[in-house]
Structure formats: C-alpha cells, structure tokens
LOLO-43037 format. One record per atom (N, C-alpha, C, CB): residue number from 1; residue in one letter; atom name; y, x, z. Coordinates in steps of 0.2 Angstrom, whole numbers. Glycine has a CB too. Layout:
% residues N
k;r;a;north;east;up
NUM;A;CA;Y;X;Z
...
% end
This chain:
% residues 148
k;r;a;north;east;up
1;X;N;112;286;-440
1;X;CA;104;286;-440
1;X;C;102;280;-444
1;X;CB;102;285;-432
2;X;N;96;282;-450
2;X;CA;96;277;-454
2;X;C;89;275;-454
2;X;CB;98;278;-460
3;X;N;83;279;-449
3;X;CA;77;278;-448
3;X;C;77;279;-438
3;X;CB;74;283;-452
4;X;N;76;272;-436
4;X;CA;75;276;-429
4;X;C;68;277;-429
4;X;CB;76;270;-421
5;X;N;63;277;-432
5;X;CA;56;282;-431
5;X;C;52;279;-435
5;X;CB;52;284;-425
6;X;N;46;283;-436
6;X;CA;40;281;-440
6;X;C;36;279;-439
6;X;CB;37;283;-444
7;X;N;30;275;-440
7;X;CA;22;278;-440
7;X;C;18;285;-441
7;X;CB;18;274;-446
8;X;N;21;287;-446
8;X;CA;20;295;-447
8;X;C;22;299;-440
8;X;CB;24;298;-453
9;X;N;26;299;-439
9;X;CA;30;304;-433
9;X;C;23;304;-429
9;X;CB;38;302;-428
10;X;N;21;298;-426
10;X;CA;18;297;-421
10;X;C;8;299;-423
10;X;CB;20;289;-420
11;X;N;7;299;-426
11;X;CA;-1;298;-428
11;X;C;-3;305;-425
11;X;CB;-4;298;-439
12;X;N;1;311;-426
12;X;CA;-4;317;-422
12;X;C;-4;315;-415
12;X;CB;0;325;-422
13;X;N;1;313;-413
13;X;CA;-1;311;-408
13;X;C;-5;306;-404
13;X;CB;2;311;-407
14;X;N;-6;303;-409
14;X;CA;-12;299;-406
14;X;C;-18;299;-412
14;X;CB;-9;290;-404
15;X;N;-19;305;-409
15;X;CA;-27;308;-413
15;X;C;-29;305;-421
15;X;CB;-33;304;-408
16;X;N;-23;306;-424
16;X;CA;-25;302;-432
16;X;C;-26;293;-431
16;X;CB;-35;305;-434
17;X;N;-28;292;-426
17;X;CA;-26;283;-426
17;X;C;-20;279;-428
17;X;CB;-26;280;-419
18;X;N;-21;276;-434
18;X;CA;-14;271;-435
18;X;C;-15;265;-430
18;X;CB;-13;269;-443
19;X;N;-19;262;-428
19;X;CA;-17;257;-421
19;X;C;-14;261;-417
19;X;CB;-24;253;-417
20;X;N;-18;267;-413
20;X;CA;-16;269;-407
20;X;C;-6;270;-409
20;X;CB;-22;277;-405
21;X;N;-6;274;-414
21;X;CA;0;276;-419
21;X;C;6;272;-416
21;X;CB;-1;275;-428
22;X;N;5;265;-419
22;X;CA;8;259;-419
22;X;C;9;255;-415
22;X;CB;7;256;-422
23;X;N;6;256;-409
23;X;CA;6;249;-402
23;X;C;14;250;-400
23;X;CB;-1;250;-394
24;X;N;14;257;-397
24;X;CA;21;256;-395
24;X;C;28;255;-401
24;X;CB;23;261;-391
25;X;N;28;257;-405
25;X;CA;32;253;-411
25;X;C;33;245;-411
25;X;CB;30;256;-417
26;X;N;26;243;-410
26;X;CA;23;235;-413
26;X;C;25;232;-408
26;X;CB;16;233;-416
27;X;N;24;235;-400
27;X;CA;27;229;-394
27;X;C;34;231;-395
27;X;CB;24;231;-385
28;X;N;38;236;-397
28;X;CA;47;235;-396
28;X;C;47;230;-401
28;X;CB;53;242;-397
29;X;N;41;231;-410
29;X;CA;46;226;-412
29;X;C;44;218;-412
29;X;CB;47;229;-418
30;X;N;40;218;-405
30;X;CA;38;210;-405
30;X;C;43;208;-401
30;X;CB;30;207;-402
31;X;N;46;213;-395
31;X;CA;53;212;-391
31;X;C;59;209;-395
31;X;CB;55;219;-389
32;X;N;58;213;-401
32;X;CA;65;213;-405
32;X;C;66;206;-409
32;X;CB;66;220;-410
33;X;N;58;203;-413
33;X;CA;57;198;-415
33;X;C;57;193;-411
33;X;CB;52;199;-417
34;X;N;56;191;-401
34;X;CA;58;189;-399
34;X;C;63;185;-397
34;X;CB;57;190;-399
35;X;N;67;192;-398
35;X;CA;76;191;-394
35;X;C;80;191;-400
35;X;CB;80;198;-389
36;X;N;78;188;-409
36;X;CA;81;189;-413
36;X;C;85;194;-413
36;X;CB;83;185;-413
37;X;N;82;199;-414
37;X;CA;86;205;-415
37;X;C;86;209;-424
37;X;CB;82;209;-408
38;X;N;80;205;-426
38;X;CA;77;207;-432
38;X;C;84;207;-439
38;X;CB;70;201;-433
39;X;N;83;208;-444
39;X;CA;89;207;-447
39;X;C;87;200;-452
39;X;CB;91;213;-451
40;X;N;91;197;-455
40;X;CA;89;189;-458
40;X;C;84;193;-465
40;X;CB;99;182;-461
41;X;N;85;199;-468
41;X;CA;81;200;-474
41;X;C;74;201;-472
41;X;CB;85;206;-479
42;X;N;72;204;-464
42;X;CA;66;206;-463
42;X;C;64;197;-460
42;X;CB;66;215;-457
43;X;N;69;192;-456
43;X;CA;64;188;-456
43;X;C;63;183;-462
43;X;CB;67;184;-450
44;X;N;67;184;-466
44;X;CA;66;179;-472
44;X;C;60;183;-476
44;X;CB;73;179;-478
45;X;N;61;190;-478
45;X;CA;54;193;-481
45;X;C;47;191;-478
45;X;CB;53;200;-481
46;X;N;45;192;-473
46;X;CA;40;190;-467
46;X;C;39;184;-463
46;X;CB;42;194;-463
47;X;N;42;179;-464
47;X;CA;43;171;-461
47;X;C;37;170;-459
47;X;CB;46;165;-466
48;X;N;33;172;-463
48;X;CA;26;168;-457
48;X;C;23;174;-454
48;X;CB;18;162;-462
49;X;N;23;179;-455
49;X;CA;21;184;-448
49;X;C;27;185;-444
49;X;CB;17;192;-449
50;X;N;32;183;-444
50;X;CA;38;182;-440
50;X;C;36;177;-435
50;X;CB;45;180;-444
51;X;N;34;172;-439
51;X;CA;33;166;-436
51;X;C;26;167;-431
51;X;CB;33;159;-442
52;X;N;20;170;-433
52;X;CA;16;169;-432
52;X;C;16;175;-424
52;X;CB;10;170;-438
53;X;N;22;181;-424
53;X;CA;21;183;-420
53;X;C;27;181;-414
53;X;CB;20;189;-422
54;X;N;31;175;-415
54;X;CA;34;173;-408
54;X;C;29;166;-407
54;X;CB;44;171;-408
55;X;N;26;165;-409
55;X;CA;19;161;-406
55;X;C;12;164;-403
55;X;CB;16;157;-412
56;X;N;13;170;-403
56;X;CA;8;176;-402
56;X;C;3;176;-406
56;X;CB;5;177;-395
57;X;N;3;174;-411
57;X;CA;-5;173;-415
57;X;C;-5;180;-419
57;X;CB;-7;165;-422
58;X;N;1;184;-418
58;X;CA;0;193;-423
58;X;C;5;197;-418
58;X;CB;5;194;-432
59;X;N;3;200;-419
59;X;CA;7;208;-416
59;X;C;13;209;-419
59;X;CB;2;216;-418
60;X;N;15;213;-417
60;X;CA;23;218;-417
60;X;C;20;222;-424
60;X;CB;25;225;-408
61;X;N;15;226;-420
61;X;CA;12;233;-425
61;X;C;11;230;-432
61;X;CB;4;238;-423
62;X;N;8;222;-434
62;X;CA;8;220;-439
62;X;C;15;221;-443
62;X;CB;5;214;-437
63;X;N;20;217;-440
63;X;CA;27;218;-444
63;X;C;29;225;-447
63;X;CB;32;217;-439
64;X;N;26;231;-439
64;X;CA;31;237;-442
64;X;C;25;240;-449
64;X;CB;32;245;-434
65;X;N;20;239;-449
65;X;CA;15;242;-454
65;X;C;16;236;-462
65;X;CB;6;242;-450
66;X;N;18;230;-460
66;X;CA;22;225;-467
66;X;C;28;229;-468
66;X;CB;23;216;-465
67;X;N;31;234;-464
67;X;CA;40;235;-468
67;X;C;39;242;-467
67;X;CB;48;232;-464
68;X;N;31;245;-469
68;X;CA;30;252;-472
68;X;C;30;256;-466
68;X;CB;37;255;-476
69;X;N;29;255;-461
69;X;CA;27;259;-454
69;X;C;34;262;-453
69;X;CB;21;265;-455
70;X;N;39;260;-454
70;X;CA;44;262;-451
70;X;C;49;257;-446
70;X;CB;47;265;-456
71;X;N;53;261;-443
71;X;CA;59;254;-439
71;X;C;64;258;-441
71;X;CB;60;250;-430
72;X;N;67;255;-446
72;X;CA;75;258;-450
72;X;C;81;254;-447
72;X;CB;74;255;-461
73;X;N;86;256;-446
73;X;CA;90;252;-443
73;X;C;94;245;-446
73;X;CB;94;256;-441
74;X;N;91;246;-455
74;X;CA;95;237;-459
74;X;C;88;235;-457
74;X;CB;97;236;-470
75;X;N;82;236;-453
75;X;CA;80;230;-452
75;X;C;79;228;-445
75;X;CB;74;230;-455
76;X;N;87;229;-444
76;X;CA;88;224;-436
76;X;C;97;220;-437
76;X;CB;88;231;-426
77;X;N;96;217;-436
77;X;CA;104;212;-433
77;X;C;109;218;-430
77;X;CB;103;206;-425
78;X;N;117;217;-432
78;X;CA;122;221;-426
78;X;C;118;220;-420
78;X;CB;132;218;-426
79;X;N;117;215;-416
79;X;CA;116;217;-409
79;X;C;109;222;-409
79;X;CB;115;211;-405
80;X;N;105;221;-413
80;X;CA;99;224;-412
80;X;C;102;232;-414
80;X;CB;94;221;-417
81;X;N;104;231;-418
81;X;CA;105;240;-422
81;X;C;110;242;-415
81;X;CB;112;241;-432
82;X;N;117;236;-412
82;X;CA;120;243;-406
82;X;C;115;244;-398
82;X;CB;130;242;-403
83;X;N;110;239;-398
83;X;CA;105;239;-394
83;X;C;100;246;-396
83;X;CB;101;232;-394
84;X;N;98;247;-400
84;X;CA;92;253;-402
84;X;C;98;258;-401
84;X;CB;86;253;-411
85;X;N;103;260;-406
85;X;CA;106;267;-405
85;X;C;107;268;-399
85;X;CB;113;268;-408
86;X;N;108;265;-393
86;X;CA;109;270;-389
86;X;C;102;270;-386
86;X;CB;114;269;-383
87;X;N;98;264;-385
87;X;CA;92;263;-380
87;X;C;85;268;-384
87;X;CB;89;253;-379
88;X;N;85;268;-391
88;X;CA;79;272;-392
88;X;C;76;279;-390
88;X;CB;79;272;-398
89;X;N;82;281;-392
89;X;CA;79;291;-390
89;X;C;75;290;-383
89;X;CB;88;299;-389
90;X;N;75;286;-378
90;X;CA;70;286;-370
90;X;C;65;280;-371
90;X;CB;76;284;-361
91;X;N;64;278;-377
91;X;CA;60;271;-378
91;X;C;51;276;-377
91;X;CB;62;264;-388
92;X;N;50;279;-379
92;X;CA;44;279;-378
92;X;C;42;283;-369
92;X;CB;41;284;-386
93;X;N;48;286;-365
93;X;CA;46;288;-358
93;X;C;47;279;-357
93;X;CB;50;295;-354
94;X;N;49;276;-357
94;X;CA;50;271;-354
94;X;C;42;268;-356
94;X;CB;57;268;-356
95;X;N;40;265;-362
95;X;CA;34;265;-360
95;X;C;27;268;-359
95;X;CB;34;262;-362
96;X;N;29;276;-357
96;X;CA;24;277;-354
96;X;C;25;276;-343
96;X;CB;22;284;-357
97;X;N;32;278;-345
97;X;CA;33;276;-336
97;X;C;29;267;-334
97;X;CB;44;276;-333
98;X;N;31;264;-338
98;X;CA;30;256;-336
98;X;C;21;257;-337
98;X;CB;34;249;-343
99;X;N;17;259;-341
99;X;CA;8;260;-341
99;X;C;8;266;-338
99;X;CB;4;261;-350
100;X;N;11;269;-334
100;X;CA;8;276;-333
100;X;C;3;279;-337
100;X;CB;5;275;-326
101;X;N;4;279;-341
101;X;CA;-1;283;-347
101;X;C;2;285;-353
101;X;CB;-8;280;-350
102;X;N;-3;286;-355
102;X;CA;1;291;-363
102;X;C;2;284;-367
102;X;CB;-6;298;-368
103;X;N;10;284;-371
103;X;CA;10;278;-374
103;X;C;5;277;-380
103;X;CB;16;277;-376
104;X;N;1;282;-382
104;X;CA;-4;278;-387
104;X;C;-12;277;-385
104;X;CB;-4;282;-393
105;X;N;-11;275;-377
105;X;CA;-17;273;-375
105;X;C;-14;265;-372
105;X;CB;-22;278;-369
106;X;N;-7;263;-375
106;X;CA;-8;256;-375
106;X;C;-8;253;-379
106;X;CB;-5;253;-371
107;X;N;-13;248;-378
107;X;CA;-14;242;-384
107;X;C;-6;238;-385
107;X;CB;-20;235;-380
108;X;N;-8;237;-392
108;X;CA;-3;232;-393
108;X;C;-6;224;-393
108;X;CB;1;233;-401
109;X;N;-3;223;-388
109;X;CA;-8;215;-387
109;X;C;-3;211;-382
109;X;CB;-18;217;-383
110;X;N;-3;204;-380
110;X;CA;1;200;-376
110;X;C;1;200;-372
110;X;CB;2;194;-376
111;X;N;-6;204;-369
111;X;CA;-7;205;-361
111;X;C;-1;210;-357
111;X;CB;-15;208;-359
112;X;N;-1;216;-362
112;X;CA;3;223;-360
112;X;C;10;219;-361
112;X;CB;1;230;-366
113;X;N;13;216;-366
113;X;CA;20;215;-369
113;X;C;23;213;-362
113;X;CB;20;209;-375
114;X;N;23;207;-358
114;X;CA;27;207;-353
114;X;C;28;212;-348
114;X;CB;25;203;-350
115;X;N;25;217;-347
115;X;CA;29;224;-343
115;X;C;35;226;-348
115;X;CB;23;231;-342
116;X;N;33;227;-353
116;X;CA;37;230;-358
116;X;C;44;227;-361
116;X;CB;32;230;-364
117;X;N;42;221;-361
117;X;CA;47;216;-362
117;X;C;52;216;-355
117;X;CB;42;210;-362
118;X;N;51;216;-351
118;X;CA;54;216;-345
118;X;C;57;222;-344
118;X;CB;51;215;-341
119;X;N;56;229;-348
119;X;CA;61;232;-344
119;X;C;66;234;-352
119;X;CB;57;240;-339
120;X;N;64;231;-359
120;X;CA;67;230;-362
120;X;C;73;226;-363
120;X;CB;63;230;-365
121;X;N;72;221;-360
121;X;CA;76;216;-357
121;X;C;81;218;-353
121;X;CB;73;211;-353
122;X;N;80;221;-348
122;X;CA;84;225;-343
122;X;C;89;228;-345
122;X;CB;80;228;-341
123;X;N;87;232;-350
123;X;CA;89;238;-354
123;X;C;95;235;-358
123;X;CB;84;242;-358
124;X;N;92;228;-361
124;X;CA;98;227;-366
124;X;C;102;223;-362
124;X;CB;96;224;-374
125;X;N;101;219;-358
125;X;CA;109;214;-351
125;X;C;111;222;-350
125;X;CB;106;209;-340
126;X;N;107;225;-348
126;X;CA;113;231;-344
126;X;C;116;235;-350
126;X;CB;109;238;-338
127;X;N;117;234;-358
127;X;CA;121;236;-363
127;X;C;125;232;-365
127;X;CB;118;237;-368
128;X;N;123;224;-363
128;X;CA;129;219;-366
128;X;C;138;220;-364
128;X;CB;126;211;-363
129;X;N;141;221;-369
129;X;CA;149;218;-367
129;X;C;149;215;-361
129;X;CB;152;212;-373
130;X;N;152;218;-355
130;X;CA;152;212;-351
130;X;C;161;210;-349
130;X;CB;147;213;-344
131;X;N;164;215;-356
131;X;CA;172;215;-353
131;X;C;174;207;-352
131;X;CB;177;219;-359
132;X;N;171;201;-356
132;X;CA;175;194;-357
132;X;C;171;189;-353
132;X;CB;178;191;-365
133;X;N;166;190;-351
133;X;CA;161;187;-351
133;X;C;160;179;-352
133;X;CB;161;188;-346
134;X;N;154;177;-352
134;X;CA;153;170;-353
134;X;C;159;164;-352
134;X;CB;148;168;-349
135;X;N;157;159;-354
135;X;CA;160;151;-350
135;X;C;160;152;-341
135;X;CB;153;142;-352
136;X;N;153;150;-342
136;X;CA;150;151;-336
136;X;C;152;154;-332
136;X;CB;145;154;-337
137;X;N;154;161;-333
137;X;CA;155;167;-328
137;X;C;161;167;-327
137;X;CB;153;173;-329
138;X;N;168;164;-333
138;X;CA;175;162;-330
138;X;C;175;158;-326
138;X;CB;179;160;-335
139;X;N;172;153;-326
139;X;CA;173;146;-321
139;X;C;171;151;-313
139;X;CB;165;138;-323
140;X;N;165;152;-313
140;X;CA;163;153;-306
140;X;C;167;158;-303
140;X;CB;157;155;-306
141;X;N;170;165;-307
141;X;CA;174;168;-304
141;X;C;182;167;-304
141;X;CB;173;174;-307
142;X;N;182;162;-308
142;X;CA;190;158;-307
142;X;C;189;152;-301
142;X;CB;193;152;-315
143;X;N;183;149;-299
143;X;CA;184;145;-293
143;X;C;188;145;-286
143;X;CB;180;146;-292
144;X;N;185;153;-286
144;X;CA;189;155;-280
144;X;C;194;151;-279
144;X;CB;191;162;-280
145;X;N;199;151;-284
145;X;CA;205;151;-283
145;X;C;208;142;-283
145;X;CB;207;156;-288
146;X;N;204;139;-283
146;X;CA;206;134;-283
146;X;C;206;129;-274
146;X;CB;201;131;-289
147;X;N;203;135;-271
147;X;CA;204;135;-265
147;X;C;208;139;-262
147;X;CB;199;136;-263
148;X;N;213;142;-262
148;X;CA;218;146;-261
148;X;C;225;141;-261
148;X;CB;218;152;-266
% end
C-alpha cells in the first residue's frame, strides 16, 4: 500500500467541501505529527507548519493539503507506516463512533483532537511490540523475585 488515502476519495462525500473533506485526515495527521510519527523528509520539508502545529497555532488538514491532499505511506516513520497498515482501513468508523456523526461534520480544530487523540493512542499501545518490554517493565516483573 503506497497511498493510505486522499483528499479526493473523500470530497463526494462531504458535499464538494475540501475543509469538511479534510478534518479527519488533518486530526490523524496532527496525531501522527504529535507522536513523531511523520517521516524526517516530510518534517524537514514543512518545519515550521510542523512546528506551528505541535504548538497548535495550525491544523493537521493544513499539513495533509501542503503534501498534495494525500497521506502516502514515505510520508510517515517505520513506526508510523507499521501503526497506519494495520490501524487505517477502521480509522474513519473510529471517528465517527468517537463524534457520533458523520466524519465530515467534524471540525478539524484542538477542541475535537483530544477525543480523537485518545483513542488513536489507544490503538497504537495496543499495536506496540510488547514481546521484550521496557527497563521499567523488566525490573518490576523481575521484583517478584527477589523476595522468594
């Protein structure tokens, strides 16, 4: 897969509107811009609306309509790219289950992003490797044993 989806795919469905088109593309990819998930050529091309959007002063949809209204998969990191192959194909019920509405009656804006964010989050801990786990998580499950 070398395009997870467009702007185009989306516009019939939201009545010819390229905002409406693009909110939910532009909140996963203010998520993804978050959690460094982006790839180093899309944050280097874009550095200051990269920058301007983990300070919230831009949108997500700003980024995806600066790299052609698409989200292609060289423009994310290995963790991003094996986070979208499995999680994308259910990303748009997921946010309309989280707005109960149709996903192109939500804004892309900072107020909406934390629902969204939060089950994006979710989604990707419950994808992570957890075969070796952390520091952290060897100590505490090796403890036990130092009481035996």
């Amino acid at each position: 897969m070398d395009c997870y989806d467009t702007l185009a795919a989306h516009l019939a469905a939201a009545d010819g509107e390229v905002d409406r088109a693009v909110a939910p593309l532009g909140l996963l990819m203010a998520w993804c811009v978050n959690l460094h998930l982006i790839s180093a050529r899309v944050a280097s091309e874009h550095e200051t609306l990269v920058l301007r959007i983990r300070f919230q002063e831009a949108t997500g949809s700003e980024l995806v309509v600066a790299c052609g209204g698409t989200l292609r998969r060289d423009m994310f990191n290995a963790d991003g790219q094996r986070f979208l192959d499995s999680y994308y194909p259910r990303f748009m019920q997921d946010v309309e289950r989280v707005f109960e509405r149709s996903p192109y009656a939500v804004e892309d804006d900072w107020r909406n992003y934390p629902s969204l964010a939060a089950v994006l989050t979710r989604a990707k801990m419950g994808s992570a490797d957890r075969t070796g786990g952390g520091v952290l998580s060897r100590a505490i499950n090796g403890w036990h044993r130092l009481w035996r």
